[in-house]
GUKOL-636150 format. One line per 8 residues: number of its first residue (from 1); their letters; for each residue x, y, z of C-alpha. Coordinates in steps of 0.1 Angstrom, whole numbers. Layout:
<atoms>
NUM	A	X Y Z  ...;
</atoms>
This chain:
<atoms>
1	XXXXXXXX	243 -2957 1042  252 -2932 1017  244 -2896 1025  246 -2860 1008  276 -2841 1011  273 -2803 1004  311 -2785 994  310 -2752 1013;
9	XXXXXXXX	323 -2721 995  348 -2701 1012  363 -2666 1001  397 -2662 1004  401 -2695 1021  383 -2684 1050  352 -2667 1052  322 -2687 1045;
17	XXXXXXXX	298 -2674 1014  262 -2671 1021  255 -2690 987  261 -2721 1006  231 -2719 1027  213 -2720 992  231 -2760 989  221 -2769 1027;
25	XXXXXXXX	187 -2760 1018  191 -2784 986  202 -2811 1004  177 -2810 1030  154 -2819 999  172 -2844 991  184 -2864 1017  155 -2884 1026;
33	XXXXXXXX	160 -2906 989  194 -2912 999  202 -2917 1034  185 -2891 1049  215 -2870 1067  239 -2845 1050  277 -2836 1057  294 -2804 1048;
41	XXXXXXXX	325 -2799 1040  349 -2767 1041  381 -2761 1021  409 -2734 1029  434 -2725 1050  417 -2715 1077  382 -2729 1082  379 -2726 1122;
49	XXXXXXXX	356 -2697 1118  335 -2711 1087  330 -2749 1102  316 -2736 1138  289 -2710 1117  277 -2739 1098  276 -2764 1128  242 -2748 1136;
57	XXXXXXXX	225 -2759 1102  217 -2796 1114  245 -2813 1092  254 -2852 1104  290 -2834 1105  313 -2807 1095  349 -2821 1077  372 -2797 1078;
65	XXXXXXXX	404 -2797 1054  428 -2772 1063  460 -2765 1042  479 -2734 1032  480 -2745 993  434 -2741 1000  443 -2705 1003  432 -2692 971;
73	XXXXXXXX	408 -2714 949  420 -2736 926  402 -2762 911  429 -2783 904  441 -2784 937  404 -2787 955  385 -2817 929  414 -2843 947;
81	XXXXXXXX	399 -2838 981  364 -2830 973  366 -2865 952  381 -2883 977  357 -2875 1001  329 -2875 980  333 -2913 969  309 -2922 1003;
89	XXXXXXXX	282 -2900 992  256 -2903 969  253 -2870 962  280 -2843 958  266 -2808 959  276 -2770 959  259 -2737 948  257 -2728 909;
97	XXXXXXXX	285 -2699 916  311 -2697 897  332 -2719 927  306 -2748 919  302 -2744 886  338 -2746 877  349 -2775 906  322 -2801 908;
105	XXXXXXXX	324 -2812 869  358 -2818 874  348 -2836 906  318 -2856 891  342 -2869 860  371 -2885 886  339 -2902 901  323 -2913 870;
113	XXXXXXXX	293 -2898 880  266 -2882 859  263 -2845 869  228 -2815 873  242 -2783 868  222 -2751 877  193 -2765 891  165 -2749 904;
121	XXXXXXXX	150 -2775 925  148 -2810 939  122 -2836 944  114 -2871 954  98 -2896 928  95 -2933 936  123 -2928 957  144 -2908 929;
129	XXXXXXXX	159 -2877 929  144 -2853 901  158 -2826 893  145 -2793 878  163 -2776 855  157 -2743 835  162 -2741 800  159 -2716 770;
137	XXXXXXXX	168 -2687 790  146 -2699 820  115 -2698 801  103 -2732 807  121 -2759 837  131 -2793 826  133 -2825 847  159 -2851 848;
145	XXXXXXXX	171 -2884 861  204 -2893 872  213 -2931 870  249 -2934 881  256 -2946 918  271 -2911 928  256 -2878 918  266 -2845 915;
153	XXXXXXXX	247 -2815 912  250 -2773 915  219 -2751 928  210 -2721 914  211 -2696 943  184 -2673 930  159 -2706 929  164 -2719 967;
161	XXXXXXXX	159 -2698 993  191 -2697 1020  188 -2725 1050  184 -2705 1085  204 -2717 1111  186 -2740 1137  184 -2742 1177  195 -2779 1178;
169	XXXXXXXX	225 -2789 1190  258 -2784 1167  271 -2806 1146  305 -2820 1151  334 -2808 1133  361 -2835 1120  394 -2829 1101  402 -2847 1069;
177	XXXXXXXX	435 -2843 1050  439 -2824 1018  447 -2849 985  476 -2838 967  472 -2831 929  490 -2854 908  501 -2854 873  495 -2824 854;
185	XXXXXXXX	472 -2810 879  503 -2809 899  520 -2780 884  490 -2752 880  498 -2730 914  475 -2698 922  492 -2665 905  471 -2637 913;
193	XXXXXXXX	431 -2628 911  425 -2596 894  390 -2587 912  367 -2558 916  373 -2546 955  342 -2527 969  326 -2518 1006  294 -2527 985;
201	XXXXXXXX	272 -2560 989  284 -2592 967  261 -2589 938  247 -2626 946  243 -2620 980  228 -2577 978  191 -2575 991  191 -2548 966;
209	XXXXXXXX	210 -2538 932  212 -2510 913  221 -2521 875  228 -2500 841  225 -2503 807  250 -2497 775  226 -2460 774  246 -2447 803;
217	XXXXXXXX	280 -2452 782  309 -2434 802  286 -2420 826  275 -2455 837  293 -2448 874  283 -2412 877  253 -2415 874  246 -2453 891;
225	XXXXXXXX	271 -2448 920  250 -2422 941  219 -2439 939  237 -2472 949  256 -2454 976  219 -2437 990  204 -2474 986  231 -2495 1002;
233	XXXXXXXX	229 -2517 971  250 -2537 952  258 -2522 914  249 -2541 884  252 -2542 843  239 -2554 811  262 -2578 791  262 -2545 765;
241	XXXXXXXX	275 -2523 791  301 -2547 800  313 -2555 765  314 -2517 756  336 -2509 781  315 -2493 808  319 -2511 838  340 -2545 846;
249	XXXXXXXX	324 -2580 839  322 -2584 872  288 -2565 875  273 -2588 843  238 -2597 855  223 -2626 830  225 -2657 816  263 -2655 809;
257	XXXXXXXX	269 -2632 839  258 -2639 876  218 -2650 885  203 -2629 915  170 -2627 928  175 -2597 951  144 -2581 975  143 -2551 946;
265	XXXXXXXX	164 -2546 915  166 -2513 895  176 -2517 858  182 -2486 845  187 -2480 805  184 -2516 803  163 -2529 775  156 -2560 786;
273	XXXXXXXX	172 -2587 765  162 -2620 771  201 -2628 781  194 -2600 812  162 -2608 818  174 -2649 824  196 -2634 850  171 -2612 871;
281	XXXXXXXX	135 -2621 866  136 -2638 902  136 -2606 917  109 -2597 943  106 -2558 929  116 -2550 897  121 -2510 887  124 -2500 853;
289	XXXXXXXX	137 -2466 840  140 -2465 803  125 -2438 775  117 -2464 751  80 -2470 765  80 -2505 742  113 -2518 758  107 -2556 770;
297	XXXXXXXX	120 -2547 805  85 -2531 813  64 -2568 803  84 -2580 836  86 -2545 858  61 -2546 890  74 -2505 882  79 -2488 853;
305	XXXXXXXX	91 -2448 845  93 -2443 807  116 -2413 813  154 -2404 802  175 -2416 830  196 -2388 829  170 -2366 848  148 -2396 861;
313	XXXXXXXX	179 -2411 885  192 -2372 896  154 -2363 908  149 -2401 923  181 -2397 941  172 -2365 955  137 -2376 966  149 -2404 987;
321	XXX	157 -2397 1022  190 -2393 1037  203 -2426 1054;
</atoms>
């Protein structure tokens, strides 16, 4: 009987991303409408490591697919295999990252399946899956049927909290063979990946982030780095600060930049555009430095310092005690 299958996300071809537990929690939710198990699959070129840390999370089984050309993500050369496997499931389904968000259209259109994307929860109806989706900026949620015989869907990590890996026995681990590209799809190859390298937390992943506003301008690192550095936390921005120049789009926090829902968030000379706030309005703690006393960050703050941030972030860095 048809089953879920959740598409782990591996960095580097190897080391498994924490945003997958968010999709083994989803399909938990879901399994009961359409089989009532869930299988996992991991992609790269060397997926030992990943497949045994997610043998503990009660999955049926773990399929491996090992190959050198996995190495480095590219979705032409992953939506074969993920297809392929996927066609005896009745639900595909991989965290809203940008992995999921870019592989599992392409997966759901060589199924013919009708596809969720970015949801923020699952539920049971009559023995239908319902999916909740947010719309206008994540103001209001949205619920939706899907009525072909396979489904695919992405979960938004911020929405569903991470599965915790359980005392039962582990799952088994199987090997299934890569499907080779074919036509076009054949010639795209991996060049390079021009990526932010930093000791800090993944922004998606950070318990805690520091992000800045276009009001820090060139200063956005000098004055944002030490406090991130004292806190441990991942670093942050507003699409303004990105699109002037400030910092690289990497650290976009929003709507068109990367949801998180850490334990405490600082936005510092962010106003508090509805674009941001879409991005980070799931966080436990929200701190808000800004001088502007009627900027729209502070209608969503638990904290709020109308202060210039220039002195406010020296004095708060200062006051907090050494690590």
């Amino acid at each position: 009987m048809p089953n879920v299958l959740v598409v782990a996300e591996l960095g580097g071809g190897e080391s498994l991303k924490n945003s997958t537990l968010s999709a083994i929690t989803f399909a938990k939710r879901a399994a009961p409408a359409v089989g009532g198990a869930f299988d996992i699959l991991v992609l790269g070129s060397n997926t030992a490591a990943a497949a045994e840390s997610l043998a503990a999370h009660g999955a049926r089984k773990i399929l491996r697919s090992d190959d050198a050309s996995l190495k480095d993500y590219v979705a032409e050369h992953y939506a074969p295999t993920v297809a392929q496997v996927g066609r005896d499931y009745s639900l595909v389904v991989a965290t809203a990252s940008t992995f999921g968000k870019d592989l599992l259209p392409r997966v759901a259109a060589r199924l013919d399946a009708a596809y969720a994307g970015d949801c923020a929860g699952v539920a049971i109806d009559g023995g239908q899956l319902v999916y909740k989706r947010p719309m206008f900026a994540g103001n209001t949620f949205g619920y939706c049927r899907l009525s072909t015989k396979i489904q695919v869907a992405t979960v938004r990590q911020s929405e569903v909290e991470p599965d915790a890996a359980s005392g039962s026995a582990a799952s088994p681990i199987e090997s299934t063979s890569k499907v080779a590209p074919s036509g076009a799809a054949a010639r795209v190859e991996f060049v390079s990946l021009d990526a932010v390298v930093s000791e800090r937390p993944e922004l998606t992943d950070a318990k805690t982030i520091v992000s800045g506003g276009r009001a820090l301008k060139e200063k956005f690192f000098e004055v944002l780095e030490p406090l991130a550095d004292k806190l441990g936390a991942a670093m942050g921005a507003s699409r303004a600060a990105v699109d002037a120049g400030y910092c690289p789009g990497d650290f976009q926090v929003g709507q068109t930049g990367k949801i998180v829902a850490p334990q405490l968030y600082f936005a510092i000379g962010i106003s508090g555009a509805i674009q941001h706030i879409a991005g980070m309005k799931g966080s436990k703690v929200i701190v808000a430095i800004n001088k502007d006393p009627d900027a729209p960050i502070f209608q969503i703050a638990d904290y709020g310092l109308v202060q210039d941030l220039f002195t406010a972030v020296p004095e708060l860095i200062k006051a907090l005690p050494s690590k």
